[in-house]
N, C-alpha and C positions, 0 to 999 in steps of 0.2 A: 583322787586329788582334792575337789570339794569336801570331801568330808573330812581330811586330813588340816585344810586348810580353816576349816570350822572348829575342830577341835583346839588346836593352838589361839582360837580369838579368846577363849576363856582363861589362859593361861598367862601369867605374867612373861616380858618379852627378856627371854636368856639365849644363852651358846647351849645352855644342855642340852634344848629340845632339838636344836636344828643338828644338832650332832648325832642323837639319839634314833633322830626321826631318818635318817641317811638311809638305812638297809629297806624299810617299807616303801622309801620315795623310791630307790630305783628302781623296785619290783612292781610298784605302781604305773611307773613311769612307761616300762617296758608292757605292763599289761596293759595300759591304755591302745598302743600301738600297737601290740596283737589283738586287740578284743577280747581280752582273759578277763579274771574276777580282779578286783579290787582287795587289798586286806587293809585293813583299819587299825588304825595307829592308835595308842594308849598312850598318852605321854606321862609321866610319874606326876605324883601331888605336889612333891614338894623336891628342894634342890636346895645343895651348899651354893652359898657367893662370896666371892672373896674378892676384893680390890684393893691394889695398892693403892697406896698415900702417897709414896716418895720415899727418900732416906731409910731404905728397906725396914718399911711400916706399913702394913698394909689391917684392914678391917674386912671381918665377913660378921654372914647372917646365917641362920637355919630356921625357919617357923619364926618362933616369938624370941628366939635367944638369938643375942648379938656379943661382940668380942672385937678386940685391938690390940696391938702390940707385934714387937718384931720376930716374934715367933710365930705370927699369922703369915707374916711376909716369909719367911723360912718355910712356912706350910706351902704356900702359895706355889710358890718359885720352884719346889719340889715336884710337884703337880706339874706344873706349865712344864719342867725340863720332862718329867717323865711320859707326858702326852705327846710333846717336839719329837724326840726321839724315835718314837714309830715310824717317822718317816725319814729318819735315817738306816732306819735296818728294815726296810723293804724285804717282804717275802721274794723269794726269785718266780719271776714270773715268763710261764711257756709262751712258747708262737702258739699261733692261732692256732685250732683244732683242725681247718679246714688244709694244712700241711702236716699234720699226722702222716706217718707213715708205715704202714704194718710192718715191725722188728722182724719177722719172718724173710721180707725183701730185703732185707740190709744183710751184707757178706758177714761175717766174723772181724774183719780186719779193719771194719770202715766203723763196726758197734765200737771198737774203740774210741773213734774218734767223737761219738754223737755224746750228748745228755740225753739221759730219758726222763721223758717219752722220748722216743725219736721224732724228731722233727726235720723239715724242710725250710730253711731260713728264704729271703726272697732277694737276698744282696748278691746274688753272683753271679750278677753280668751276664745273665738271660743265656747261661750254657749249660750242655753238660759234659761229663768229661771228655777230654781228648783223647784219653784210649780208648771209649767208648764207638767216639763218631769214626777215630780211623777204623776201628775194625768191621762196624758195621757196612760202612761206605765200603770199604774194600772186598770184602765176602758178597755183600748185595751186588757190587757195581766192577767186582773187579780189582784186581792185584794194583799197588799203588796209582790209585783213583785217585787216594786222598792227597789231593793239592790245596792245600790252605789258601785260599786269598781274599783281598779284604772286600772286593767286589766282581762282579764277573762282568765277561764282556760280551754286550748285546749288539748287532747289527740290523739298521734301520733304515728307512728310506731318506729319513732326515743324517742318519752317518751312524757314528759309533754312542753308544748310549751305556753306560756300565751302572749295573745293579746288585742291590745288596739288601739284605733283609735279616731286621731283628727284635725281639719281642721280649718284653718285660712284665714280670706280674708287680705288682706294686710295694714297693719296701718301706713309704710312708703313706701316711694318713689324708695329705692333700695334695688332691687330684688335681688342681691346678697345677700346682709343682710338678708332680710325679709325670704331669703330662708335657714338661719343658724338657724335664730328664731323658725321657723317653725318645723323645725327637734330639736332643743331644747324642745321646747314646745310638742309635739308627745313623745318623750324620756323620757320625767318625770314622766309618768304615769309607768311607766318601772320602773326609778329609785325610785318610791315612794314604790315599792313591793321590793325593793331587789334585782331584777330584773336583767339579762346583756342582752343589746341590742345584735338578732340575725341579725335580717334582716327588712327587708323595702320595701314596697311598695308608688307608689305616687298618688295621684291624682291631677291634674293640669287644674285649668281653667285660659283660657289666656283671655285676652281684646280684642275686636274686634280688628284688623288692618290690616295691611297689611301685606304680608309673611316675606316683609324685617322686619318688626317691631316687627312682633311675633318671628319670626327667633332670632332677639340677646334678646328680652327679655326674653325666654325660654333658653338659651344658657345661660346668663346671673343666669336664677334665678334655673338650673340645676347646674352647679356649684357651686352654694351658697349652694345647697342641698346636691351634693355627696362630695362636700370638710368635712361638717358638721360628715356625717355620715362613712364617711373615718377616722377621727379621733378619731370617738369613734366606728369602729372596728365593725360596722355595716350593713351588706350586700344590697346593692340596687339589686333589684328584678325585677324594672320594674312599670309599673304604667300604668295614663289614662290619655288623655290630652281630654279637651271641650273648648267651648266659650263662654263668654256668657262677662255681662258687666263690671266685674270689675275681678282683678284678688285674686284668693283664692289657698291655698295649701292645701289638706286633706294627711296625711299619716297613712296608719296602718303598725302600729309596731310589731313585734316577740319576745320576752324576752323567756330566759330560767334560772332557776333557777342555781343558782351557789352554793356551800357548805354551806355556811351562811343561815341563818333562814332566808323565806319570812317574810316582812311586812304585815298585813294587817290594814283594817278601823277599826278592835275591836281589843283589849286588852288594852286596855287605862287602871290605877290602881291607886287608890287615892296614892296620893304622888308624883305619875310621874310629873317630871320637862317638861316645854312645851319649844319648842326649834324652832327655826323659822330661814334658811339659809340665803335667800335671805329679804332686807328690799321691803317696800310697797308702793305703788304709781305708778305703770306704766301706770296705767288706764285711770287715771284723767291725767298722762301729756300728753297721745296720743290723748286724748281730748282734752287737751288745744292747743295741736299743729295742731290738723286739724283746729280749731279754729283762728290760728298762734295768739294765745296768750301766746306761752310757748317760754322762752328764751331759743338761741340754744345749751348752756353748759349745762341746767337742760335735755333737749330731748338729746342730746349726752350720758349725764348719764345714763339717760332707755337705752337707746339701748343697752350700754355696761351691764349691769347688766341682759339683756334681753338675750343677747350672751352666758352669762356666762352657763354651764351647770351644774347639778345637779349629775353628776357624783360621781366626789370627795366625796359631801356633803354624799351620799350614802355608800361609803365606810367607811365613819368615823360613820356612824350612825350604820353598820353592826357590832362594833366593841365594841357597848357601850348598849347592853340588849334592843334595841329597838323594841317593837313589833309593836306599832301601831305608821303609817306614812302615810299622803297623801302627794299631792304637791297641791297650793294654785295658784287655776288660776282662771277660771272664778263665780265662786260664792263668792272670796274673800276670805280673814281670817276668817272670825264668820264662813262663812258658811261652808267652808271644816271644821273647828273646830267643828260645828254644830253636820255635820256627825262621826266625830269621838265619838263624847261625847256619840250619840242614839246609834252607834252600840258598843258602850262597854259599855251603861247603866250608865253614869258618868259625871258629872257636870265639869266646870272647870271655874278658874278665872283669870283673864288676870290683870295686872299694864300695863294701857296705857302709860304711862311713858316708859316705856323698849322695846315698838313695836318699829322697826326700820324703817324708812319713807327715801325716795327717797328725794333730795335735793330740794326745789322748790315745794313739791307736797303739803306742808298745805299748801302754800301760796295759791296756785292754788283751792285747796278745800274752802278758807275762800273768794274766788271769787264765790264761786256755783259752780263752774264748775265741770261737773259731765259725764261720762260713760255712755252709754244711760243703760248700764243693772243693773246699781245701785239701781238703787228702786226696782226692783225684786228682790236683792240682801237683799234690808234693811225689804221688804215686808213680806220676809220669814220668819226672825226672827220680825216680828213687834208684837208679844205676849209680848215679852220680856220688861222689863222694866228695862230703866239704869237711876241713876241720873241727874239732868241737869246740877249739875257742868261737868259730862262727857258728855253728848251729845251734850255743847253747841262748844265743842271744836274742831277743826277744822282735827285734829289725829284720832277723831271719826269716821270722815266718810270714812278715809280712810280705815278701819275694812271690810267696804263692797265693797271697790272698785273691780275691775274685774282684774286677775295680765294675761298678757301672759308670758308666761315662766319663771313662780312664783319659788320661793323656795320650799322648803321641810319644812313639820310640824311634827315633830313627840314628844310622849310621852317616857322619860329617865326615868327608877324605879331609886328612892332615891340612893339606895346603889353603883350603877354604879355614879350617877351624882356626889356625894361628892369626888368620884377621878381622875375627869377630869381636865386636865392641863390645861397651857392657850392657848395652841396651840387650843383648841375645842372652845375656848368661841372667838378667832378670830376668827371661822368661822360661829358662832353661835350664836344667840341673843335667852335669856334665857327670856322670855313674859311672864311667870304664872304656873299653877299648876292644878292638878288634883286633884278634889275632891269628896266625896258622895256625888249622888244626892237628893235633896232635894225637894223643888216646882218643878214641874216637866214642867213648863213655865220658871224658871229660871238655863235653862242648863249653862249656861253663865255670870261671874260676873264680872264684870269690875270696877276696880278703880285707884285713877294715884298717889296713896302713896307709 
């Protein structure tokens, strides 16, 4: 970098060099920080300059020869759009190498669904699929084991204590953030029962580095974590830290029941109004951004809505006859709705029209662009049969996307929801209804009238 920075003293002060010099700085940059060689930069002798005047006129230089007129401005202007433009047609760019996944481990039916290389996205709600876990769970542990719920119930010497645990590898670049997410996303399952967060444990895998590196990146992404859980009045405990190649946060959470009715995944009741907090799309835009195909006011929007927690939304839901509530993370909307419908015996039918969608994200969907746990997602329900004015629609697919730090779903009995103000319906997007089941392949009915 000294010699780099030597070189340039000799040189008169332009954009070609610093543009020019780009590819040696970052190889430099990066061999400083491994302890590699150096390579030495050459910068050219000589260079065109060209500057406008105004009144599209512009003057350059080359060596000893000079020149004006509005056809230097023509030259110029040619130039400058042709250089802008590169970075509107961005090369596509893969996830990281460290979600590789050998094509040999991917079925035939799921190569469909990937890009190659195959990769492993990092947006889908810290699961994997639900055909997977019931089958494993129930072969390992026994014929219908698998009882989905959103926490389980511990008994203590202080009383009842209900626990829940869940674990994120990281879908952005700052670990502050990612460490607010993460403790949102862990907390839901809490808020989806009713629940008041007690306390907290962490697990922490960091990224290879060096001690300075891990040192602020842990400091860094600890504070994202107790700032989160300090707000919502929730005890850190302690935890585990590893290493390994990418970084992830698991935490298991402590809830204790408060005066209010628990939630659980059954009581759903034909009538109940379906009520949905947070809208849908995180999935597909954390995919589009590892991609850097998602513009950065639509990925700023996920994040904020990612932030947001389900608190509130839980209070207001205690207050209005709710029995049955999940929260909507990695199996999507169909699919936690799935589970609600089998464990309360009951059908229900959604107006795609009324799902509420992330800004940016049909656009994103009517590109492909997909979640890598989408298709396990659509695979689950793929008995189901919807029309193809809905499923050609691009709002469709976001049904199955993968949410981190999703909203709240729950069923409202009729006689509560007919007297709710508008303060509920701003916090609340009202998607369908509950009804008796019927074909017992079509739990789910969807239409956008």
């Amino acid at each position: 970098m000294i010699l780099l920075i030597c070189l340039l003293t000799h040189r008169p002060k332009a954009g070609v060099y610093a543009v020019r010099q780009a590819d040696i700085l970052l190889h430099n940059l990066r061999a400083v920080l491994l302890n590699q060689a150096l390579l030495e930069y050459k910068p050219q002798d000589g260079f065109l300059s060209l500057l406008a005047l105004g009144e599209n006129k512009a003057t350059g230089s080359k060596s000893f020869i000079s020149f004006a007129g509005d056809w230097v401005w023509r030259w110029k202007d040619s130039i400058d759009r042709k250089f802008m433009q590169q970075f509107h047609q961005l090369s596509e760019l893969s996830m990281t190498a460290t979600t590789a996944v050998n094509p040999a481990l991917i079925a035939d039916v799921e190569k469909a669904e990937q890009h190659e290389p195959l990769k492993r996205c990092t947006g889908c709600g810290a699961k994997v699929g639900a055909n997977i876990l019931k089958q494993v769970l129930n072969e390992v542990l026994g014929e219908k084991y698998y009882q989905p719920e959103d926490a389980v119930k511990i008994s203590s010497d202080a009383g009842l204590i209900y626990q829940s645990v869940d674990a994120l590898k990281t879908p952005i670049e700052d670990v502050w953030l990612f460490g607010q997410i993460a403790v949102n996303h862990a907390l839901s399952d809490l808020y989806a029962m009713n629940l008041k967060p007690d306390s907290a444990q962490v697990l922490i895998t960091l990224p290879y580095a060096s001690q300075r590196v891990q040192t602020r990146q842990l400091k860094a992404l600890m504070q994202g974590i107790t700032l989160q859980l300090e707000t919502l009045q929730c005890r850190f405990l302690g935890g585990h830290t590893s290493e390994a190649a990418e970084l992830s946060v698991g935490l298991v959470v402590n809830g204790v029941a408060p005066d209010q009715p628990i939630f659980h995944k059954q009581g759903l009741a034909p009538g109940d109004k379906l009520v949905l907090s947070k809208p849908l799309g995180t999935g597909v835009i954390l995919a589009a951004a590892m991609q850097d195909k998602c513009a950065g006011r639509i990925f700023n929007q996920a994040i904020s809505t990612m932030l947001q927690t389900n608190e509130q939304a839980a209070k207001v839901l205690s207050n209005v006859g709710v029995k049955a509530c999940t929260d909507v993370t990695g199996f999507g909307l169909l699919g936690h709705l799935h589970e609600l419908c089998l464990a309360s015996d009951c059908a229900a039918s959604l107006n795609l029209n009324t799902i509420p969608v992330l800004p940016g994200s049909e656009a994103l969907a009517q590109l492909n662009i997909k979640s890598s746990l989408y298709s396990q997602n659509y695979q689950a329900l793929g008995l189901q049969q919807w029309p193809d004015s809905i499923t050609e629609q691009a709002r469709f697919y976001l049904l199955f996307d993968p949410q981190t730090s999703g909203g709240l779903l729950a069923g409202i009995p009729a006689e509560h929801y007919a007297s709710l103000d508008a303060g509920f319906h701003q916090q609340f997007y009202t998607i369908g209804e509950v009804s008796n089941i019927g074909d017992a392949l079509a739990r789910i009915v969807i239409d956008d009238t």
